[in-house]
C-alpha positions in Angstrom: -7.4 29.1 21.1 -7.9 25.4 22.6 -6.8 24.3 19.1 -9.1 21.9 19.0 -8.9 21.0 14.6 -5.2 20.4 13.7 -6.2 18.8 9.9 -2.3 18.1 9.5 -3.4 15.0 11.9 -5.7 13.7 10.0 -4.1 12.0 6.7 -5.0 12.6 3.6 -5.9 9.7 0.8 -4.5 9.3 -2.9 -4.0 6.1 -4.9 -1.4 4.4 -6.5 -0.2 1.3 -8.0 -3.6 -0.2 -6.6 -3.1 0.8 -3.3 -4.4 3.3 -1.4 -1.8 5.3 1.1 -2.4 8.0 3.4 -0.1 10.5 3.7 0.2 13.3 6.0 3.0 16.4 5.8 6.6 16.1 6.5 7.3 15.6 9.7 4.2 14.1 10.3 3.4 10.2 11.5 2.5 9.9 7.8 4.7 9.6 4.4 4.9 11.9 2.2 3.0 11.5 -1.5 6.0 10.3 -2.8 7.3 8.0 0.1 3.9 6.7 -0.4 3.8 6.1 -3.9 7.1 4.4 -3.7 6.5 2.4 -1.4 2.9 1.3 -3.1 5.5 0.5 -6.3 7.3 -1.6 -4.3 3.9 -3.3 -3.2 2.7 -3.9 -6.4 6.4 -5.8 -7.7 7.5 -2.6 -9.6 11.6 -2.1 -9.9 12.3 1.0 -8.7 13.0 2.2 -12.4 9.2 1.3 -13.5 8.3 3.8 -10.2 10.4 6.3 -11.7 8.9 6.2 -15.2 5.3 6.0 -13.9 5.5 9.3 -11.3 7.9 11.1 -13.8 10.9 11.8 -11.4 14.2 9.9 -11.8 15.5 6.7 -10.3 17.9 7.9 -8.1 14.9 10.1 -6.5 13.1 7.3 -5.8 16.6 5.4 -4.8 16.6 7.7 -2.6 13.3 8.0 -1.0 12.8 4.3 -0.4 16.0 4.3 1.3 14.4 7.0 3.7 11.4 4.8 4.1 13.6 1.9 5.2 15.5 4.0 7.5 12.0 5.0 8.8 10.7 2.2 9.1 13.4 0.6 10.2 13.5 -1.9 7.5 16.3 -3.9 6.2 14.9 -4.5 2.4 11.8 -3.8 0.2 10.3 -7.0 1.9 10.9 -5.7 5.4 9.2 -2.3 4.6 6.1 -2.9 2.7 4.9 -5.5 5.5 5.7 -2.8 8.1 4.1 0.1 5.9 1.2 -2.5 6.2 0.9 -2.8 9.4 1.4 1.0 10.2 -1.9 1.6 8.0 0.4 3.9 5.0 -0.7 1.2 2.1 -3.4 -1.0 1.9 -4.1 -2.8 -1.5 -7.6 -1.2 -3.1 -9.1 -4.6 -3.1 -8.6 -4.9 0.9 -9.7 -1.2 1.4 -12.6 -1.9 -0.1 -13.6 -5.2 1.8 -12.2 -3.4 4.9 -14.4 -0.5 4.6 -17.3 -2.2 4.4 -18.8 -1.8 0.5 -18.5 -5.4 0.1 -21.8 -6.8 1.6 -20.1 -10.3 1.1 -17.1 -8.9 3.3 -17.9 -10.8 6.6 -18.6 -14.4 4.4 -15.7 -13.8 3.2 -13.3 -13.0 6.2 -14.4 -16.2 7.8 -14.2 -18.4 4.7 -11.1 -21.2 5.6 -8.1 -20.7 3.1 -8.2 -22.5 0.2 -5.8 -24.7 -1.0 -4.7 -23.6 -4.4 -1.6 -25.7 -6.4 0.4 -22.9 -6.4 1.4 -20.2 -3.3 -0.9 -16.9 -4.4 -1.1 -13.9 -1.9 -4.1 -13.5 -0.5 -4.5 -10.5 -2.8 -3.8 -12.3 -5.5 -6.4 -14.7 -5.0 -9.2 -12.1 -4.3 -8.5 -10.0 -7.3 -8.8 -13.3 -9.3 -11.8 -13.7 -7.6 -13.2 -10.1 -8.2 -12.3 -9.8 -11.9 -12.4 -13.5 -13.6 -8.7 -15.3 -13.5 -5.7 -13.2 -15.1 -3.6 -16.6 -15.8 -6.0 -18.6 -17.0 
């Protein structure tokens, strides 16, 4: 056997908190489902108690698992890890994904549209979900 198909490479897909992680098995360069999902509640600005409620385990589990993803990902805080989680490719919010992979025809108008000054600071995800669905704080 050359063994040429290892599948436990190639990560697998599942959403959460309007982000979609890959994950991969333990051991793996990918999370796990639940260091993914944690670390998509963190993303999305829920408290680690809201995580806990929403995937049915208890705080201290996830306590505990986004403490393993900071140690993993070297990260000092929350903060520290999501932006690295993002740049590793583990979350990406569903609104990017979907301009990213290309279903958006206007996705290249709007890559190369200058930023917008707005009143207020708003994420960039912030700002195309408003975009997408008709403001939420209007």
């Amino acid at each position: 056997m050359d063994g040429g198909h290892h599948m436990d490479h190639a990560p697998q897909h599942i959403e959460f908190a309007g982000f979609r992680c890959c994950i991969g098995k333990r051991g793996s360069d990918w999370p796990t489902a639940k260091q993914a999902q944690v670390l998509a509640g963190l993303a999305a600005g829920m408290t680690q108690k809201e995580i806990a409620r929403e995937r049915g385990i208890s705080p201290s589990t996830v306590k505990s698992t986004a403490e393993a993803i900071y140690y993993r990902l070297r990260a000092t805080r929350a903060a520290d890890a999501i932006v690295k989680g993002m740049r590793r490719g583990w979350i990406a919010p569903l609104v990017l994904a979907l301009l990213v992979s290309g279903l958006n025809p206007h996705a290249e108008a709007m890559r190369h549209r200058p930023p917008q000054r707005t009143r207020q600071q708003v994420s960039a995800t912030a700002r195309l979900t408003r975009r997408d669905t008709g403001s939420l704080y209007a």
